[in-house]
Backbone and ligand atoms as CSV (ligand in chain L), in Angstrom:
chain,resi,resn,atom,element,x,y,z
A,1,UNK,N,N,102.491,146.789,123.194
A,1,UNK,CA,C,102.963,145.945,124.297
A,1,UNK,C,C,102.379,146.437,125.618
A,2,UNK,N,N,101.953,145.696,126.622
A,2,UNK,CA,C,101.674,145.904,127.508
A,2,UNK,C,C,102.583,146.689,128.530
A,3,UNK,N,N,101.763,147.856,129.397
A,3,UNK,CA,C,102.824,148.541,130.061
A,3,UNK,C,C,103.154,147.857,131.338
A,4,UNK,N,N,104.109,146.961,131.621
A,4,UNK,CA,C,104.696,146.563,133.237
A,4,UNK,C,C,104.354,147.656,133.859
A,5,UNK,N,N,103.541,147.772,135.355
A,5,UNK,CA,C,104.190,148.197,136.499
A,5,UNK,C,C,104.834,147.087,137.503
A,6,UNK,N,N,106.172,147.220,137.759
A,6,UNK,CA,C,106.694,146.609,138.642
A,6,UNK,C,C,106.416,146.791,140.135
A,7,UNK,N,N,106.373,145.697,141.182
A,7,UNK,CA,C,105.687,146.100,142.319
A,7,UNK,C,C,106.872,146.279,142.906
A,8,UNK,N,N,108.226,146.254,142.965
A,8,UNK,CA,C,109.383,146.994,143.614
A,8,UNK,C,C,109.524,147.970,143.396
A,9,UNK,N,N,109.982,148.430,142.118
A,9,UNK,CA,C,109.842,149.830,141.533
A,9,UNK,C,C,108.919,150.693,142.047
A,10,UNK,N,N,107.835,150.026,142.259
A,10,UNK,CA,C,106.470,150.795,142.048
A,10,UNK,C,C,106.638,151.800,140.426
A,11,UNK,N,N,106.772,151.366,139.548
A,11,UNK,CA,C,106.571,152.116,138.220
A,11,UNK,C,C,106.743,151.437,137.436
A,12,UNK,N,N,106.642,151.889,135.971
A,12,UNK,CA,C,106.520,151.223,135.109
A,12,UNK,C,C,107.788,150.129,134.512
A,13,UNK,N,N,108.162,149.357,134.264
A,13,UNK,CA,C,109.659,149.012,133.872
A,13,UNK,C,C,109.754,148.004,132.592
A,14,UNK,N,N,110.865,148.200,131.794
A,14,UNK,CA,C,111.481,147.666,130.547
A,14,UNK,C,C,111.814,146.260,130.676
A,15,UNK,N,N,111.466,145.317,129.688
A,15,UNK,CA,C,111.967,144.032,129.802
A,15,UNK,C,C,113.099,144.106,130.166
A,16,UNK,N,N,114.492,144.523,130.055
A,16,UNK,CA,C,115.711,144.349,130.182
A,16,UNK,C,C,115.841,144.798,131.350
A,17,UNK,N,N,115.537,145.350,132.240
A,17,UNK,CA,C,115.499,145.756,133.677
A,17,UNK,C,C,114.715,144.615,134.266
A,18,UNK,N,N,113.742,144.207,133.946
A,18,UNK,CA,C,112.767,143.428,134.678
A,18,UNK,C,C,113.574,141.933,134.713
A,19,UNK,N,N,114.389,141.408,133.207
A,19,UNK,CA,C,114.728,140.059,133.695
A,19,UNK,C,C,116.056,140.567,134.195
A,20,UNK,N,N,116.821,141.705,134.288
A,20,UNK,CA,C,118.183,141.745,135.398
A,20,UNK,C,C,117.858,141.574,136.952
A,21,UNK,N,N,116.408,142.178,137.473
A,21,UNK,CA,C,116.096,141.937,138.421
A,21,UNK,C,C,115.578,140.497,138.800
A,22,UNK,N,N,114.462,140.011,137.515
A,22,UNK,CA,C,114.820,138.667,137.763
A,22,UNK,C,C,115.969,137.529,137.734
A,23,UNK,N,N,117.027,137.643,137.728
A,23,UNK,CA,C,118.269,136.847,137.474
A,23,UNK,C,C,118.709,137.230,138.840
A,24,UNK,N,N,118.368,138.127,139.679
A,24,UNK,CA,C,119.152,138.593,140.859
A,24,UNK,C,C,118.294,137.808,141.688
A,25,UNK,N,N,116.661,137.669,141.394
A,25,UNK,CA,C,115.549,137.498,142.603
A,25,UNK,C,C,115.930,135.795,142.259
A,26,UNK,N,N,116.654,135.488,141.653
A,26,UNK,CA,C,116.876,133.976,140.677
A,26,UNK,C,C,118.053,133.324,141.315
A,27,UNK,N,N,118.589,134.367,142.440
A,27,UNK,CA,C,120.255,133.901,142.650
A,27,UNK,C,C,121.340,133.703,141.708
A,28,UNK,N,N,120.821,133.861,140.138
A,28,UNK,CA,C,122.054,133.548,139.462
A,28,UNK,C,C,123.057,135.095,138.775
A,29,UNK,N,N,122.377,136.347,139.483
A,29,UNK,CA,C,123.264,137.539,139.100
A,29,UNK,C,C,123.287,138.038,140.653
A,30,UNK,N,N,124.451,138.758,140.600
A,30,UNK,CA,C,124.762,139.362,141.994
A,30,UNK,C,C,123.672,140.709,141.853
A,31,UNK,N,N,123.755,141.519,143.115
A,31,UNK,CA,C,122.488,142.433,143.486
A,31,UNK,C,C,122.995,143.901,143.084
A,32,UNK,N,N,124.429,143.712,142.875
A,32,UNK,CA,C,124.728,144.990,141.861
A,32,UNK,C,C,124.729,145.377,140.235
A,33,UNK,N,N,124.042,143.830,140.267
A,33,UNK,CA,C,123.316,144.573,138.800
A,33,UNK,C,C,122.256,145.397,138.488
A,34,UNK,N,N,121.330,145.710,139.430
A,34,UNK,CA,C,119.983,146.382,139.273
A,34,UNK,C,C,119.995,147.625,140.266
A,35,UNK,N,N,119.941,147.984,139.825
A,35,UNK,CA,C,119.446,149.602,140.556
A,35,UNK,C,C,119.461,149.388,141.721
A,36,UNK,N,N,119.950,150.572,142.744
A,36,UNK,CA,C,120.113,150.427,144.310
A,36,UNK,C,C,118.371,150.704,144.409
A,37,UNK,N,N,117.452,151.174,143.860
A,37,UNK,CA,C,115.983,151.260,144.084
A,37,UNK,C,C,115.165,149.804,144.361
A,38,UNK,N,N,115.725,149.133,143.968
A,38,UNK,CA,C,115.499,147.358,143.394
A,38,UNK,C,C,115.799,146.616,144.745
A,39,UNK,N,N,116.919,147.128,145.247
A,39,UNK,CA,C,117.382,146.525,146.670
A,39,UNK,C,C,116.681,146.429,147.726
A,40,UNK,N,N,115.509,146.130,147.803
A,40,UNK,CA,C,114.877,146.047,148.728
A,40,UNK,C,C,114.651,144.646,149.556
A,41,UNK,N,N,114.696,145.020,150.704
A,41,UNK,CA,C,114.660,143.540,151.723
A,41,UNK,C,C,113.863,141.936,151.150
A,42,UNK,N,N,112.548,142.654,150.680
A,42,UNK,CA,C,111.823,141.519,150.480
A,42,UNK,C,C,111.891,141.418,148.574
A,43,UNK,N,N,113.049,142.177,148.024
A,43,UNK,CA,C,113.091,142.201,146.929
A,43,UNK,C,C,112.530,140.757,145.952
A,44,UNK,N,N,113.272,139.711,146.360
A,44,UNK,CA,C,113.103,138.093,145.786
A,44,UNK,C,C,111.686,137.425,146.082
A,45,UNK,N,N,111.423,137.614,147.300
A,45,UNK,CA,C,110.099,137.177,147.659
A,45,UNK,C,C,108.783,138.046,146.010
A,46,UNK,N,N,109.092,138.858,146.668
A,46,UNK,CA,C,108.412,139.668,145.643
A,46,UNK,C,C,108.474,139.439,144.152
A,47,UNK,N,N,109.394,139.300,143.462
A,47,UNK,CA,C,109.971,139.383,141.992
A,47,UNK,C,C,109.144,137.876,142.330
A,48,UNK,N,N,110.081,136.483,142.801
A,48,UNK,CA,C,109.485,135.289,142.485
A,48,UNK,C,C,107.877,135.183,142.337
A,49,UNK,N,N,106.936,136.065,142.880
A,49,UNK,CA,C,105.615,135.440,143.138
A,49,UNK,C,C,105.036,137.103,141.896
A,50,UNK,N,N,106.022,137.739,141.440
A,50,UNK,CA,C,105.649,138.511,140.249
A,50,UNK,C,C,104.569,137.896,139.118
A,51,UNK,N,N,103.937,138.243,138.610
A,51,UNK,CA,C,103.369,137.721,137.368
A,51,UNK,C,C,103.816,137.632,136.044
A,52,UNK,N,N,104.768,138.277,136.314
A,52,UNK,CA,C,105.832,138.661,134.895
A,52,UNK,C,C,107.142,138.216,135.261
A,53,UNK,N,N,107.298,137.550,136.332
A,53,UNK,CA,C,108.572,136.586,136.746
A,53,UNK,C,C,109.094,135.708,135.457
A,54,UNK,N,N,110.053,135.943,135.393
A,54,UNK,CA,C,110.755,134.846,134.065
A,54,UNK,C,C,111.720,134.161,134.931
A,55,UNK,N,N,112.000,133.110,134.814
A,55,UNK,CA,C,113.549,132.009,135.372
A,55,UNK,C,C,113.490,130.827,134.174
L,1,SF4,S1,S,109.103,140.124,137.486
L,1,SF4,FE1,FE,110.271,141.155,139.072
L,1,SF4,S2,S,111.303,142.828,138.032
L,1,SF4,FE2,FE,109.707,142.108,136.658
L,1,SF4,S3,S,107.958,143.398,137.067
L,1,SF4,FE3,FE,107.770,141.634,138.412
L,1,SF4,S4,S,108.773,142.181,140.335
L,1,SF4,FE4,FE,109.405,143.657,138.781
């Protein structure tokens, strides 16, 4: 499988982390599901225009 680097993270990250962050960058999970590292200002901007974005 291909290794994700996530561009929030900056590191590598697990499908199951990657779509919790997408469901948050998605509006449909609140922002305390993902890691306080994840919380970043332009967090959604970012995740949406991801290449590995799922919704
Ligand atoms: S889709 Fe979002 S969580 Fe997944 S790798 Fe890209 S920026 Fe990170």
């Amino acid at each position: 499988m291909e290794n994700k680097v996530c561009p929030i993270l900056e590191c590598s990250i697990d499908e199951g982390l990657c779509f919790d962050i997408c469901m948050v960058a998605e509006g449909v999970a609140p922002e305390r599901t993902v890691p306080r590292e994840a919380n970043k200002p332009n967090m959604n901007e970012i995740c949406l225009e991801c290449k590995y974005h799922k919704n």
